[in-house]
C-alpha positions as YAML, in Angstrom:
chain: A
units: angstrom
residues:
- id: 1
  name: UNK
  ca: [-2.38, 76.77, -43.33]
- id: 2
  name: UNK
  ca: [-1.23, 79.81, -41.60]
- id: 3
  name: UNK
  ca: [-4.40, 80.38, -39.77]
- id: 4
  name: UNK
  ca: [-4.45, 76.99, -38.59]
- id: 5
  name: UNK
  ca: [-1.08, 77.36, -36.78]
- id: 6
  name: UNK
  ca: [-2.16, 80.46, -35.53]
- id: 7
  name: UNK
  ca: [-4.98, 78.93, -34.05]
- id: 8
  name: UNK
  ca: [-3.50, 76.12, -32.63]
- id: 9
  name: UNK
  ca: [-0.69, 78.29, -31.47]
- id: 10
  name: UNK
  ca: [-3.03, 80.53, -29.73]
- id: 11
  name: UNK
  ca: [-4.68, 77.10, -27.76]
- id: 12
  name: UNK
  ca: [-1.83, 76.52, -26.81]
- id: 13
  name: UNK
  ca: [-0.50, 79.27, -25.33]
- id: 14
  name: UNK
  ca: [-3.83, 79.55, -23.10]
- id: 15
  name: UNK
  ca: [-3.35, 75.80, -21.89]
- id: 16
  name: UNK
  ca: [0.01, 76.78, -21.03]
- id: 17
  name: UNK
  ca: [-0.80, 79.88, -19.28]
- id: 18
  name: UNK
  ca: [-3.97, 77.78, -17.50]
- id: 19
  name: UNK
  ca: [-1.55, 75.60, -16.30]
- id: 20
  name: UNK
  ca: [1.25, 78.31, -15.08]
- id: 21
  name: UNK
  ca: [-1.41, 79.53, -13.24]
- id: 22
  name: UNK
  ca: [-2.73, 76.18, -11.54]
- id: 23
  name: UNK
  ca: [0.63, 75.61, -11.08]
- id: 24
  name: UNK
  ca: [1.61, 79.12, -9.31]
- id: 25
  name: UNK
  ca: [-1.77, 78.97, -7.67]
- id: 26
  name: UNK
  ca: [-1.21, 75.52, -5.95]
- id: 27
  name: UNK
  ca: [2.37, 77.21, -4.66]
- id: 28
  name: UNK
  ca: [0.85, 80.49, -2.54]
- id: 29
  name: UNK
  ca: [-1.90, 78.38, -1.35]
- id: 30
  name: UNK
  ca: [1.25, 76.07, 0.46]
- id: 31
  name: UNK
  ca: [2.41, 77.88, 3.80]
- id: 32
  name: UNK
  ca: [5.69, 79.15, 3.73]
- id: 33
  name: UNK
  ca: [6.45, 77.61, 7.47]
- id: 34
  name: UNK
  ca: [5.53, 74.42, 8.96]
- id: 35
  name: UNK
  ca: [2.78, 74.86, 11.31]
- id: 36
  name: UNK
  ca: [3.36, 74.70, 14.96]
- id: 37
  name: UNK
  ca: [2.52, 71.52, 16.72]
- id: 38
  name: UNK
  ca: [-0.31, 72.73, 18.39]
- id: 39
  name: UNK
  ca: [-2.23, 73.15, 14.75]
- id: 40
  name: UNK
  ca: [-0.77, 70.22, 13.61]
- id: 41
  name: UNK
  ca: [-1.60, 67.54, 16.78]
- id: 42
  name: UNK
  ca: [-3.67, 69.37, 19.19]
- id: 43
  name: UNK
  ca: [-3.22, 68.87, 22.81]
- id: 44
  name: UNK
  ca: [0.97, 68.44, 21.57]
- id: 45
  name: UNK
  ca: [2.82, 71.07, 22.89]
- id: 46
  name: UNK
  ca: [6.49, 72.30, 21.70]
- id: 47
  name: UNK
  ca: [8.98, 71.89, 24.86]
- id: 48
  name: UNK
  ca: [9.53, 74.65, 26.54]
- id: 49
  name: UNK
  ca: [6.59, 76.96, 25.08]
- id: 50
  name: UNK
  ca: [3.90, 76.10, 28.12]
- id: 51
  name: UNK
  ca: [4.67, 72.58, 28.44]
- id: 52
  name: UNK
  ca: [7.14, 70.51, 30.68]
- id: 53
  name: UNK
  ca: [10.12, 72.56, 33.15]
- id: 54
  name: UNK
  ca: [13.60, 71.41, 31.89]
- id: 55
  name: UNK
  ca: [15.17, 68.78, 33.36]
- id: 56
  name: UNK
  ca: [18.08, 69.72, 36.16]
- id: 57
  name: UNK
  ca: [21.10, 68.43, 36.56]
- id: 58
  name: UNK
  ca: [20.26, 67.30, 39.80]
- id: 59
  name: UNK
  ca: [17.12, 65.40, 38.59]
- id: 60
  name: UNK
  ca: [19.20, 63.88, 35.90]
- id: 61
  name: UNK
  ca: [21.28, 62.67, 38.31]
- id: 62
  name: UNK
  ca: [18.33, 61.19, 40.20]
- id: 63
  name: UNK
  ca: [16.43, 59.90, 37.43]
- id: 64
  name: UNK
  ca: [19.95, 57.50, 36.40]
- id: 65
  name: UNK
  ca: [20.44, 56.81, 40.33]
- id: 66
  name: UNK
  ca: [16.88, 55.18, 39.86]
- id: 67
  name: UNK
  ca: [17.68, 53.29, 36.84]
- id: 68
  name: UNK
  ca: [20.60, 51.44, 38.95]
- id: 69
  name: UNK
  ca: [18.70, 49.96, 41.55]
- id: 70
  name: UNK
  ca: [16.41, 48.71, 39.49]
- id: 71
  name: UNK
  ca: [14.34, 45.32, 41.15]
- id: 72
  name: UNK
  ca: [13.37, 44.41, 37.71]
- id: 73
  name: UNK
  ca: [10.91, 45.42, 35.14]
- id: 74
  name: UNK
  ca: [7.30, 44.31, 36.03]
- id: 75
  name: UNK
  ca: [6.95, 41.58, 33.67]
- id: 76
  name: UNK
  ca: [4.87, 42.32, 30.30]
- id: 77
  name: UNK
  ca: [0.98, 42.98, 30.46]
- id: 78
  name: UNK
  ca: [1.37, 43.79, 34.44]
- id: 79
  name: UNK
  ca: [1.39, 47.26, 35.14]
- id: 80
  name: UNK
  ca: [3.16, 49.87, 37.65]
- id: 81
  name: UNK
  ca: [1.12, 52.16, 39.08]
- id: 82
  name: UNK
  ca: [0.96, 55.08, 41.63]
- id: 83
  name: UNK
  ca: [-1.43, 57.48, 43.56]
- id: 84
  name: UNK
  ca: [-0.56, 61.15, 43.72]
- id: 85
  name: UNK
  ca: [-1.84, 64.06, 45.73]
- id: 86
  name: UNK
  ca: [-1.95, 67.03, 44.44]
- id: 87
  name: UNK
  ca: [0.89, 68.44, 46.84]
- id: 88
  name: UNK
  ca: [3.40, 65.76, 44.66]
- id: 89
  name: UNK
  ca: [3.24, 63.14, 47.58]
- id: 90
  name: UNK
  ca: [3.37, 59.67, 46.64]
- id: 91
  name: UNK
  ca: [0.27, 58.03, 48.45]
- id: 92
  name: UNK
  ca: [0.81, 54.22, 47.31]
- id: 93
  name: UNK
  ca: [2.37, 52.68, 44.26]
- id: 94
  name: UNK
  ca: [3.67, 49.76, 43.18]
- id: 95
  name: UNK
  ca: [7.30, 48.28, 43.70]
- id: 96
  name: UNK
  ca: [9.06, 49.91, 40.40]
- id: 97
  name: UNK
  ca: [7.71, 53.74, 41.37]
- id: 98
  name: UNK
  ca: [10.41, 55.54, 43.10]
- id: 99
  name: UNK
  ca: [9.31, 59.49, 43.08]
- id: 100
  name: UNK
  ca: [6.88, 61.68, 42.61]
- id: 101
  name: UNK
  ca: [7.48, 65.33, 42.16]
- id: 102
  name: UNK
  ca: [5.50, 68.90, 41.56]
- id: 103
  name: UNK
  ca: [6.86, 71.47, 39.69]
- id: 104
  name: UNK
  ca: [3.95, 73.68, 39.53]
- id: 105
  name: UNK
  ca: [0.46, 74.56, 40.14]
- id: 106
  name: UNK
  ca: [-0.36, 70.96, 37.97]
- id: 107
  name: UNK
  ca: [2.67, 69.37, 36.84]
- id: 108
  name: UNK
  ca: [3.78, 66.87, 38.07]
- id: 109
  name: UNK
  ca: [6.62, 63.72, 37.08]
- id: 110
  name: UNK
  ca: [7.20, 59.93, 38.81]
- id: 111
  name: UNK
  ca: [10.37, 58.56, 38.21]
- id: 112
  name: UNK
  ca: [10.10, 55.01, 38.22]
- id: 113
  name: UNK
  ca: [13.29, 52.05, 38.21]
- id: 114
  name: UNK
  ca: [13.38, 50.99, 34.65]
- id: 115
  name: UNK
  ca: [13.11, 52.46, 31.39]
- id: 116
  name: UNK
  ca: [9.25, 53.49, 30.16]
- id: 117
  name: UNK
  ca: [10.43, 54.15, 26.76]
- id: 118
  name: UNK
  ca: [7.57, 52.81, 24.44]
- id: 119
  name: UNK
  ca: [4.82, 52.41, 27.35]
- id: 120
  name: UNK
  ca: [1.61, 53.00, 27.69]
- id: 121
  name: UNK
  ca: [0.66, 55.37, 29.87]
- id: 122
  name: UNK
  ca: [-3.05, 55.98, 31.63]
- id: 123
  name: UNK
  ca: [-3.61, 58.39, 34.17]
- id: 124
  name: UNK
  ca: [-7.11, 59.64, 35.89]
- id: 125
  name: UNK
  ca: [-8.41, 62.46, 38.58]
- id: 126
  name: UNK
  ca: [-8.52, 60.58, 41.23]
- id: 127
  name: UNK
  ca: [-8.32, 59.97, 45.03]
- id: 128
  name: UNK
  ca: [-7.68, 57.42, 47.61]
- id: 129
  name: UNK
  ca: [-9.93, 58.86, 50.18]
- id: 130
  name: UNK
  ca: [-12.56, 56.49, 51.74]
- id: 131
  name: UNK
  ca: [-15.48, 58.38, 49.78]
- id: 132
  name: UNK
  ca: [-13.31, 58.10, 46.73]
- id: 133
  name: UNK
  ca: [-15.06, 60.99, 44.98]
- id: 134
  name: UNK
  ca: [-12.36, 62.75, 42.97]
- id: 135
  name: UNK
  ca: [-12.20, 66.40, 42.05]
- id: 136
  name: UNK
  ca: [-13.63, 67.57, 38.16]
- id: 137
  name: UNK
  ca: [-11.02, 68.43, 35.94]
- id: 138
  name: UNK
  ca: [-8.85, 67.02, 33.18]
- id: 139
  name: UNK
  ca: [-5.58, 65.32, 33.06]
- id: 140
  name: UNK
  ca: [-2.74, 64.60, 30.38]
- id: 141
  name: UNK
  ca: [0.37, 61.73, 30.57]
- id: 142
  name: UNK
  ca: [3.45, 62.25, 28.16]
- id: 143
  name: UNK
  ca: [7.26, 60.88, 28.76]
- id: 144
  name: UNK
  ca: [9.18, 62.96, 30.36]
- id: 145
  name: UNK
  ca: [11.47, 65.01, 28.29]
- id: 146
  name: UNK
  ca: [15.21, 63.64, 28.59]
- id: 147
  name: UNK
  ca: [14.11, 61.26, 31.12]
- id: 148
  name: UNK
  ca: [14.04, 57.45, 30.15]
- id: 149
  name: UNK
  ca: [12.12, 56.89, 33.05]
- id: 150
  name: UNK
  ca: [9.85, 59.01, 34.01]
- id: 151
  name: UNK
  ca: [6.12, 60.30, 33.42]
- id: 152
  name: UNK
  ca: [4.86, 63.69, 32.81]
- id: 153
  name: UNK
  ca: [1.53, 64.43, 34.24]
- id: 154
  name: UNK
  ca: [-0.77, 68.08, 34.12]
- id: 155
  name: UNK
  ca: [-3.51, 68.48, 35.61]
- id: 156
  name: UNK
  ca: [-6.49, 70.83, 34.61]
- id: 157
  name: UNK
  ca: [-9.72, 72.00, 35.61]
- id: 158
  name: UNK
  ca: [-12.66, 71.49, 34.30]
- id: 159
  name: UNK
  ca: [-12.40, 75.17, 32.22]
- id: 160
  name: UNK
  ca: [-9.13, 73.84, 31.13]
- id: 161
  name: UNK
  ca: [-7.02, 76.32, 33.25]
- id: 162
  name: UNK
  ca: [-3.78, 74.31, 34.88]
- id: 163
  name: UNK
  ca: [-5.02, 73.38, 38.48]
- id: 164
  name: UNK
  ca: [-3.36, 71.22, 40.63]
- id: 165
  name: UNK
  ca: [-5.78, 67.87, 41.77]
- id: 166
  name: UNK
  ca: [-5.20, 64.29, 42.58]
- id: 167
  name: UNK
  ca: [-4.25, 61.54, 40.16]
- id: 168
  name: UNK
  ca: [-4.11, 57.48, 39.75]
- id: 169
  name: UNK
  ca: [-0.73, 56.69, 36.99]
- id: 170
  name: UNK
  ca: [-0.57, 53.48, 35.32]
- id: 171
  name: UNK
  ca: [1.67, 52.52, 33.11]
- id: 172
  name: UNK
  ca: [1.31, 49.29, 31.02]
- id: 173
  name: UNK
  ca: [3.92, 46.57, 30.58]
...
């Protein structure tokens, strides 16, 4: 009888020690961080770490300004849109677009008169010139950090290098 507890004692004590070290095993293989939220969502970038300029108070102060003269929010399924150079100017747009401003070689933000919280935004390369041919390049649309309504827009060229160009904005309804 003795040698059959030893036995089963010693089968036991290997399953155990199997599953300490599955156990331990599956704990260093977790990271000890979170990852950033570039590895985690690529093309998301952290605030502040090569993505939008903070807000000023004086932009603050324009964005709410806009908010109070609202006309009234296009209805739902129209859009707003706008055409941007790539100096920041405002080309044409629709009623509810207010600004456009650069901050930097390819960023760019439109304030618009109501709230875009929960839009959908779309934004191209683009031009309104009567050839219409609009630069290579690339182009991402965000919301605007701490600004209910506004759009972030950065522009890119075609190596993926921040480059200012041209750029259509809609935003869905």
């Amino acid at each position: 009888m003795a040698t059959f507890f030893r036995r089963k004692a010693a089968a036991v004590t290997l399953g155990v020690l199997a599953l300490t070290l599955a156990g331990g095993g599956i704990a260093v293989a977790q990271p000890a961080t979170k990852a950033p939220a570039e590895v985690a969502q690529p093309g998301a970038q952290q605030a502040g770490v090569a993505g939008q300029p903070a807000v000023t108070a004086a932009e603050a102060q324009q964005a709410r300004a806009a908010l109070k003269v609202s006309l009234a929010p296009p209805a739902a399924g129209s859009v707003a849109w706008a055409v941007v150079t790539s100096g920041g100017t405002l080309l044409q747009h629709s009623a509810n677009v207010v600004s456009a401003t650069k901050y930097g070689t390819g960023q760019y933000q439109v304030l618009l008169d109501y709230s875009v919280v929960g839009k959908a935004f779309q934004a191209t390369i683009g031009t309104n010139d009567q050839f219409n041919v609009p630069p290579a390049g690339e182009i991402s649309v965000a919301p605007r950090n701490q600004t209910p309504n506004g759009v972030f827009v950065q522009t890119y060229s075609s190596g993926g290098s921040v480059s200012s160009k041209p750029f259509h904005l809609f935003v869905a309804n």
